[in-house]
C-alpha positions as CSV (number, residue, x, y, z in Angstrom):
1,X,0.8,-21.4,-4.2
2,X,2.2,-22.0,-1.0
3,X,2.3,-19.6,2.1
4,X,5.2,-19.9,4.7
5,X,3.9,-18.7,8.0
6,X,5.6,-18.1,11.7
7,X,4.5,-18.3,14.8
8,X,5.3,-15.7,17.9
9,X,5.4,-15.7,21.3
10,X,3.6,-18.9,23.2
11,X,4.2,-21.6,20.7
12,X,7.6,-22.5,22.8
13,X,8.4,-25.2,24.7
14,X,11.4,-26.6,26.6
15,X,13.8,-28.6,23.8
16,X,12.9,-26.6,21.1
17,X,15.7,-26.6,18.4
18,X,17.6,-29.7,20.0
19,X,17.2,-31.9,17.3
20,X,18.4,-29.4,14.7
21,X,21.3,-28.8,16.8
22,X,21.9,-32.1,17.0
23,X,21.4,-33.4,13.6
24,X,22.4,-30.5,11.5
25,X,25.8,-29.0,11.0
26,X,24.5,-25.3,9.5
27,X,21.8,-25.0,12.2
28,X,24.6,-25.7,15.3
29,X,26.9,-23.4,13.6
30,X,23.7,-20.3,13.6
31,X,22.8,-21.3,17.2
32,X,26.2,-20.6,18.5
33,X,26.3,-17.2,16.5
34,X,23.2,-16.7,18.2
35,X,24.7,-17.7,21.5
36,X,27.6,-15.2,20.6
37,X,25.2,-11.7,19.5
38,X,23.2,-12.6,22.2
39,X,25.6,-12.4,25.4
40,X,24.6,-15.4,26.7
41,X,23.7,-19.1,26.0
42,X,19.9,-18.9,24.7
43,X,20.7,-22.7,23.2
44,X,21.0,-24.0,27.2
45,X,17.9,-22.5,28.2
46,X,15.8,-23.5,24.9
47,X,17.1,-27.2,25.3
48,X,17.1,-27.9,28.8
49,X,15.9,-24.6,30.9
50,X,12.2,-24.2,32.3
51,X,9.3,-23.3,31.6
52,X,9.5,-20.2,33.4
53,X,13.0,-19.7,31.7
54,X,11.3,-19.7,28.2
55,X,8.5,-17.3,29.5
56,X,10.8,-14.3,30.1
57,X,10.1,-12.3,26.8
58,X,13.9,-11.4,26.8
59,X,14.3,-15.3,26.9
60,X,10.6,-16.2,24.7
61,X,11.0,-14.0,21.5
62,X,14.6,-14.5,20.4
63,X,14.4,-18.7,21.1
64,X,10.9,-18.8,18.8
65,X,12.7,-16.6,16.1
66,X,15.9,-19.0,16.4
67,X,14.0,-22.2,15.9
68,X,11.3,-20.5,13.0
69,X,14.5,-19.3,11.3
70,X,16.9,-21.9,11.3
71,X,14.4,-24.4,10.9
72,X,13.2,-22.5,7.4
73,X,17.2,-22.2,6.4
74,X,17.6,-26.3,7.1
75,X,14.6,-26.5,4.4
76,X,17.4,-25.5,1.6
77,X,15.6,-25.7,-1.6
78,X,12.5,-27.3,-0.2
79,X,12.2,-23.3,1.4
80,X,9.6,-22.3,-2.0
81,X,7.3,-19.6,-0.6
82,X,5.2,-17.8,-2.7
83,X,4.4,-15.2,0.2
84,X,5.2,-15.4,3.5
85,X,3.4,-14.1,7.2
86,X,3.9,-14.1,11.0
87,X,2.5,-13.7,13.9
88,X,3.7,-11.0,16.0
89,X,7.3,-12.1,16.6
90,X,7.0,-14.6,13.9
91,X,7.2,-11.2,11.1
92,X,10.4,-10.8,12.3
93,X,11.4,-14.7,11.4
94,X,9.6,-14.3,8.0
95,X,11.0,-10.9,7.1
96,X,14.8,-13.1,7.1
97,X,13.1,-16.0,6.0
98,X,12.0,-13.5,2.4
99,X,15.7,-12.2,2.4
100,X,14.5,-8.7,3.3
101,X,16.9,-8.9,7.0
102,X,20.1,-10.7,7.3
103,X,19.8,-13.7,10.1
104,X,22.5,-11.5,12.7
105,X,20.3,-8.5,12.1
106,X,16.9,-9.3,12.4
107,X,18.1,-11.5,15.6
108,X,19.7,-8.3,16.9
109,X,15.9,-6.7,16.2
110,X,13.9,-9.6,18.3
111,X,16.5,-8.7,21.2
112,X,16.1,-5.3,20.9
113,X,12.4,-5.5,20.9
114,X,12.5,-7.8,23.4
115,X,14.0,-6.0,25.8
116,X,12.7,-2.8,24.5
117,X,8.9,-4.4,25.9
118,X,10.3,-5.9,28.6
119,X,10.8,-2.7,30.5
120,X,7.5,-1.3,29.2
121,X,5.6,-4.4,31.1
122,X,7.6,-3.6,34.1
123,X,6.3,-0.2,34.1
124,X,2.7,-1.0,34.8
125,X,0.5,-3.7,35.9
126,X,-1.3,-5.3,32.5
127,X,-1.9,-8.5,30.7
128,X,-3.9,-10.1,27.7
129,X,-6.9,-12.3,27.6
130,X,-8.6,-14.7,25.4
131,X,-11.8,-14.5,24.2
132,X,-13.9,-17.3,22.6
133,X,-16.9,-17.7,20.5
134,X,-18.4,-13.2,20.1
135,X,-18.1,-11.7,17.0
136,X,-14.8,-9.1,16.9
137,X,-17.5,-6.3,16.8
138,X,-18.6,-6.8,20.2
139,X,-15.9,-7.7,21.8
140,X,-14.6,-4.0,20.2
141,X,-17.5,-2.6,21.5
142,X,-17.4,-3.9,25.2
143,X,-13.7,-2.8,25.2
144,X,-14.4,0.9,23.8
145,X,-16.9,0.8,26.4
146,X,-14.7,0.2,29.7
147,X,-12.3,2.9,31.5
148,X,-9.2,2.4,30.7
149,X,-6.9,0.7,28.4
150,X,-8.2,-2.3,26.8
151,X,-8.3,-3.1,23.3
152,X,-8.2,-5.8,20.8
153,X,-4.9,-7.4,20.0
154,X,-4.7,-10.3,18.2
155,X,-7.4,-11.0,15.6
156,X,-7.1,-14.8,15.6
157,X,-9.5,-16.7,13.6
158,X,-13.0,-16.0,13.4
159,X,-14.7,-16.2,17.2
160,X,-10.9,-15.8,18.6
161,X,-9.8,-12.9,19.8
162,X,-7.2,-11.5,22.3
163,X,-7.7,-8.3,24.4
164,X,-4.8,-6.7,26.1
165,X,-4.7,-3.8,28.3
166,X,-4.5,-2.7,32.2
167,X,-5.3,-5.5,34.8
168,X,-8.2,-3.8,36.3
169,X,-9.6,-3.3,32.9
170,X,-8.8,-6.3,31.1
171,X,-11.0,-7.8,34.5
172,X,-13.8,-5.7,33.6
173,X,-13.9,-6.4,30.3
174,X,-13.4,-9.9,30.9
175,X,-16.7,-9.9,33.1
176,X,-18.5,-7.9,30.4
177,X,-17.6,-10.2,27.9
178,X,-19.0,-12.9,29.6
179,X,-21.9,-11.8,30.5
180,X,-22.6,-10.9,26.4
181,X,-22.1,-14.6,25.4
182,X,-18.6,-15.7,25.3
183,X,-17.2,-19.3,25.9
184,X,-14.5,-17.9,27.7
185,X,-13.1,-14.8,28.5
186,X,-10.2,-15.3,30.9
187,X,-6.3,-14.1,31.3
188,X,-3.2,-15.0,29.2
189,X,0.1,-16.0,31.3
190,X,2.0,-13.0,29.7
191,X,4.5,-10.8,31.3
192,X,2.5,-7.8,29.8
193,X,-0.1,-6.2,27.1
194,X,1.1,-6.7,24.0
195,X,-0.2,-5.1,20.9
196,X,-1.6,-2.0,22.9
197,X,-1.5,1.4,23.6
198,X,0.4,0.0,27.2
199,X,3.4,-0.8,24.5
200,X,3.8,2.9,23.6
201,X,7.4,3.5,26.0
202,X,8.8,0.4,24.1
203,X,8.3,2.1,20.2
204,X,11.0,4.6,20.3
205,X,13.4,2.1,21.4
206,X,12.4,-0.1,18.7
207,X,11.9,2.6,15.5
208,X,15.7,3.2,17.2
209,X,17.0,0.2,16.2
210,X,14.5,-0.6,13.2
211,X,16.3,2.7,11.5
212,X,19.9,1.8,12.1
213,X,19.3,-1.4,10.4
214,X,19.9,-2.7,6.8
215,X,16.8,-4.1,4.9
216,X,16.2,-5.1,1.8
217,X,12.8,-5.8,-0.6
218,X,12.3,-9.5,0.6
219,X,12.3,-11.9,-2.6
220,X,8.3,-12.3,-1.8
221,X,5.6,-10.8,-0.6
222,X,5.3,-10.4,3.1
223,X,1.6,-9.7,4.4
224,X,2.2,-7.6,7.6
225,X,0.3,-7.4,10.7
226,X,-0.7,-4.3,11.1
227,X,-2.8,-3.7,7.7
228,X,-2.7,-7.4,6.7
229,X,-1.5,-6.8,3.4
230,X,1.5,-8.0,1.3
231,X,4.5,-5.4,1.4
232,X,8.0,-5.5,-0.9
233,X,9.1,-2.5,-0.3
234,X,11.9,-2.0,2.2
235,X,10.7,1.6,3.5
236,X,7.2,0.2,4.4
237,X,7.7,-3.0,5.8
238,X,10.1,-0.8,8.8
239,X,7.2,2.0,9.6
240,X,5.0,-1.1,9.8
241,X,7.2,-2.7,11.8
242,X,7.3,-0.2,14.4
243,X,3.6,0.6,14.5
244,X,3.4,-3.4,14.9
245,X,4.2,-3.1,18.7
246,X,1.5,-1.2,19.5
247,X,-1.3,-1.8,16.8
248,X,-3.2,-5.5,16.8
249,X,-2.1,-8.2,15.1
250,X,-4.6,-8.9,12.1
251,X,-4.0,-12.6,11.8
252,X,-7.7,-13.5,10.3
253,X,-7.4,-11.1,8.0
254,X,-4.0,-11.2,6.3
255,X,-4.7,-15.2,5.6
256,X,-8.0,-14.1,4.1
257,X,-6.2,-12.1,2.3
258,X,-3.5,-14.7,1.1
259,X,-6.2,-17.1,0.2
260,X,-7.7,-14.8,-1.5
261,X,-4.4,-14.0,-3.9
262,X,-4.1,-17.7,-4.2
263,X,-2.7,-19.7,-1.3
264,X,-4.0,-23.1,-1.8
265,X,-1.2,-24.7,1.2
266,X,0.3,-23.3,4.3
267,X,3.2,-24.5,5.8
268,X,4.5,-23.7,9.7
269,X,7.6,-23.1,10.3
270,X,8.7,-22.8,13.9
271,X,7.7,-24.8,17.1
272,X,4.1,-25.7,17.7
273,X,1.4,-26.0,15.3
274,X,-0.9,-23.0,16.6
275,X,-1.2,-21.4,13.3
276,X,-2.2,-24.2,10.9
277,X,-4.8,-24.6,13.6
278,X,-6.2,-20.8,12.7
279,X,-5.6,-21.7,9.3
280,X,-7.8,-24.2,9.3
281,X,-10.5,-22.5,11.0
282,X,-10.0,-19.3,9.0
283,X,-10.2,-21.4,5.6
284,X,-13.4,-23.2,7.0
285,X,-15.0,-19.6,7.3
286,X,-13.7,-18.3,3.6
287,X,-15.4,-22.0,2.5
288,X,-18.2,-21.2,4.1
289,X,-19.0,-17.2,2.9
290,X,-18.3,-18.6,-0.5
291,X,-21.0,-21.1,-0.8
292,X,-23.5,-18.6,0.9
């Protein structure tokens, strides 16, 4: 059975979604509705802007949904998912990618939420940072244990973990975390802390727009962040949605559970191979447990 899976925010890079302009009638005609909806030419800045450009999460999140989407609908009937995922962002591109949001509206969505954490990261001081090689319940543990707000975010693969929260206490942690054993525990370059309570002022903007939008039961499963577990009804996939912004991203988990209701391939779909990397690792450890 094959998986279809999207990435989020960090897998871009500067001329992402050229080629596909350039070589593909259907995906030119979607980036220039995208440049229309948008207000403004997200195709100049995706081909040939900066990297600071492409870092702006106003700028970031709608160019990785753009190339994850298009690229999926220039698949035509290649495009045979028996469930689909995403990271963060990337839920967004697989929700349209399932049929359950039309390409102008879920576009409209990543904008909204875009913008919608955009201002919440300008309201306070905060970041993310990675953490390599300590078992998810210590790292929870060390960040229960520190004042202020700092919790786990991203649940990569096993041994890779994100933390987000307040600077001064994403610094402690950091320290802490450290000095418990881990590879590495250092800052993200990230206009804010995503997938943390510091996300809060952003959520009524975004369950806002999620309600005034149109969505349908995708064609397959979808196996959302926040519980990482597949979802086909329309109803439940929005509240999940909106809780997404501020709850972690269980990444490990919802391809163990994929795997475990019979993905044998996955199959990226955006820029950047970052995922098939935690695939791989992921399936290594499901391997492993099962020969124990």
């Amino acid at each position: 059975m094959k998986a279809y899976v999207f990435p989020g925010q960090g897998a871009q890079f500067v001329g992402m979604g050229k080629d596909l302009y350039e070589s593909n009638e259907v995906a030119k005609e979607m980036f220039e509705k995208a440049n229309e909806i948008l207000g403004f030419r997200i195709t100049d800045l995706m081909f040939a802007g900066t990297d600071e450009d492409l870092r702006q999460t106003k700028v970031t999140q709608p160019a990785v949904f753009l190339h994850s989407v298009i690229l999926a609908k220039t698949l035509g009937e290649d495009f045979q998912p028996s469930m689909v995922a995403g990271h963060s962002l990337g839920e967004f591109s697989a929700l349209v990618a399932a049929g359950a949001l039309s390409f102008e509206d879920g576009l409209r969505l990543v904008a909204a939420r875009a913008r919608a954490m955009q201002k919440a990261c300008e309201l306070k001081p905060s970041t993310m940072a990675a953490v390599i090689a300590l078992p998810d319940e210590k790292v929870e543990e060390i960040c229960a244990s520190i004042p202020g707000v700092v919790v786990c975010a991203n649940y990569n693969c096993p041994g890779q973990l994100v933390i987000s929260g307040e600077e001064e206490a994403i610094d402690a942690a950091c320290e802490k975390l450290k000095e418990a054993g881990a590879k590495r525990a250092m800052r993200l370059k990230v206009g804010g802390a995503f997938h943390s309570p510091c996300m809060e002022p952003a959520r009524a903007e975004l369950a806002e727009a999620i309600a005034a939008t149109e969505f349908h039961n995708p064609a397959v499963p979808v196996y959302q962040n926040v519980d990482a577990k597949p979802h086909t009804d329309a109803a439940e996939i929005k509240a999940n949605l909106v809780a997404q912004l501020t709850a972690p991203v269980r990444w490990t988990q919802s391809v163990q559970n994929m795997i475990a209701d019979g993905a044998d391939e996955f199959i990226e779909v955006g820029p950047g191979k970052v995922l098939q990397g935690l695939v791989a690792k992921i399936n290594r450890e499901v391997a492993t447990s099962g020969r124990q």
